[in-house]
C-alpha positions in Angstrom: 9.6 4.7 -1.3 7.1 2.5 -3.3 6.0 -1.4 -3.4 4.0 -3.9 -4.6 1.8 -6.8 -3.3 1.0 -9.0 -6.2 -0.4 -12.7 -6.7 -2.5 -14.5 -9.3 -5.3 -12.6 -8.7 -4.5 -8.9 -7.9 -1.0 -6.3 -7.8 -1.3 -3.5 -5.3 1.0 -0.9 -5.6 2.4 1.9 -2.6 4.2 5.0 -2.6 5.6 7.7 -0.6 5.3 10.5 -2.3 7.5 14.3 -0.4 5.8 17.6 -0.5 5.2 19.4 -3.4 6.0 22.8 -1.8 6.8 23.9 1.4 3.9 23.4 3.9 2.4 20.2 2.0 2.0 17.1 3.5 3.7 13.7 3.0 1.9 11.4 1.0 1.5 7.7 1.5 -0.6 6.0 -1.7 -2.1 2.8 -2.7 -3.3 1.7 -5.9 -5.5 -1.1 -7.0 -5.3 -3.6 -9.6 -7.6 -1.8 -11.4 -5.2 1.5 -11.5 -7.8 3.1 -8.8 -6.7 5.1 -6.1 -8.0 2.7 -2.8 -6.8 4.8 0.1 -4.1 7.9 0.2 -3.3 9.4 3.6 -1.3 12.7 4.9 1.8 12.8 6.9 3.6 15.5 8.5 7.0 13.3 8.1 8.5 10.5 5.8 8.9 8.5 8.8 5.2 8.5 9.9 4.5 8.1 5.5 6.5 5.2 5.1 5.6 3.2 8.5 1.8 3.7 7.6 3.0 2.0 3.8 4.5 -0.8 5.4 1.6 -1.6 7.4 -0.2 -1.3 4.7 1.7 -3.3 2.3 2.3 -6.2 5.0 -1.7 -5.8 5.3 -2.6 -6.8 1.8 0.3 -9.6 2.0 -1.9 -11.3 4.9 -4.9 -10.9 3.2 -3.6 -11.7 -0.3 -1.9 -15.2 1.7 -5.1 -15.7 3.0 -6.5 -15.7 -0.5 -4.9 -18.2 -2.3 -6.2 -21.8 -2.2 -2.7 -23.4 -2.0 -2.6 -22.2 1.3 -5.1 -24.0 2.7 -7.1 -21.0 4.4 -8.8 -19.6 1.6 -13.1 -19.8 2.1 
């Protein structure tokens, strides 16, 4: 599973990424614009992975709304 938030200022990016080997975690990952990691979490299914990612993703798409001045709300 992966994603992206983007807008005029910044482009997240989310994955999901399986086990490497038997007894390994899921992986859920985000990315900044900048290509550094900002947060990576641990997951004993893909399920739990890819709910946290969509929070995640629908997160940053608040905060990035909130963010642009055509909206009205930014400070």
């Amino acid at each position: 599973m992966f994603g992206q938030v983007d807008n005029a200022n910044s482009s997240y990016r989310f994955a999901v990424y399986p086990p490497s080997q038997p007894g390994m975690p899921w992986l859920s990952v985000c990315v900044g614009p900048d290509g550094d990691l900002v947060d990576a979490n641990s997951f004993a299914t893909c399920e739990a992975a890819a709910a946290a990612t969509r929070r995640a993703q629908a997160f940053f798409n608040v905060l990035t709304a909130f963010s642009q001045p055509e909206t009205g709300l930014a400070a």
